[in-house]
C-alpha positions, -999 to +999 in steps of 0.1 A: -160+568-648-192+569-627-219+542-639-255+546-631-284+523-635-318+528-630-334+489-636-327+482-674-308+515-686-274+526-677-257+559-680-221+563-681-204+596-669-168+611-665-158+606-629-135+638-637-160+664-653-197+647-654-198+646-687-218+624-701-200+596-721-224+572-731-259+552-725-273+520-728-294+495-716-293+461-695-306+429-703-299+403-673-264+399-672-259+414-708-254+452-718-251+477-745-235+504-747-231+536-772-207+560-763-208+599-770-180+613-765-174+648-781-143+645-809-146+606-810-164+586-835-197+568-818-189+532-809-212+507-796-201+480-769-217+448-761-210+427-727-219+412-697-219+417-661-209+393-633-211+404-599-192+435-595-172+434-628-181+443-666-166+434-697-171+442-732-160+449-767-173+460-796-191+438-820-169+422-846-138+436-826-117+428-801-097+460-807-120+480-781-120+450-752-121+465-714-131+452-681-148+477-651-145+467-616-166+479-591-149+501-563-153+490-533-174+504-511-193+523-540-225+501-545-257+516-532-293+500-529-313+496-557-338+526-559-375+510-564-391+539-579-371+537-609-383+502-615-417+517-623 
């Protein structure tokens, strides 16, 4: 997965293909997230972020848990232009 965030919204992408697999926004270190992916049934996440790892899980469930970890090497400046 590829993960992009421009200030307080994130896109989610397939690392693979580029498709886009889900959005949502940011709120400190707290997130949500709605996934799209074609075939699947919608699912929203809920989680938070400290330092360079995620994790969440869908409300009411801990069926759907995961935890992200940054790659190394992969984070880039913040881009101040999207902040306006």
């Amino acid at each position: 997965m590829k993960v992009d965030q421009k200030f307080q919204k994130i896109i989610v992408y397939s690392g693979d293909t580029g498709e886009l697999l889900g959005e949502g926004k940011v709120n400190g270190v707290t997130f949500t997230l709605g996934t799209m992916t074609k075939g699947a049934s919608h699912k929203l996440f809920q989680g938070k972020i400290d330092g360079d790892t995620i994790q969440a899980t869908t409300p009411g469930s801990e069926e759907h848990r995961w935890r992200a970890t940054r790659e190394a090497g992969s984070k880039t400046a913040l881009d101040a232009s999207a902040v306006n």
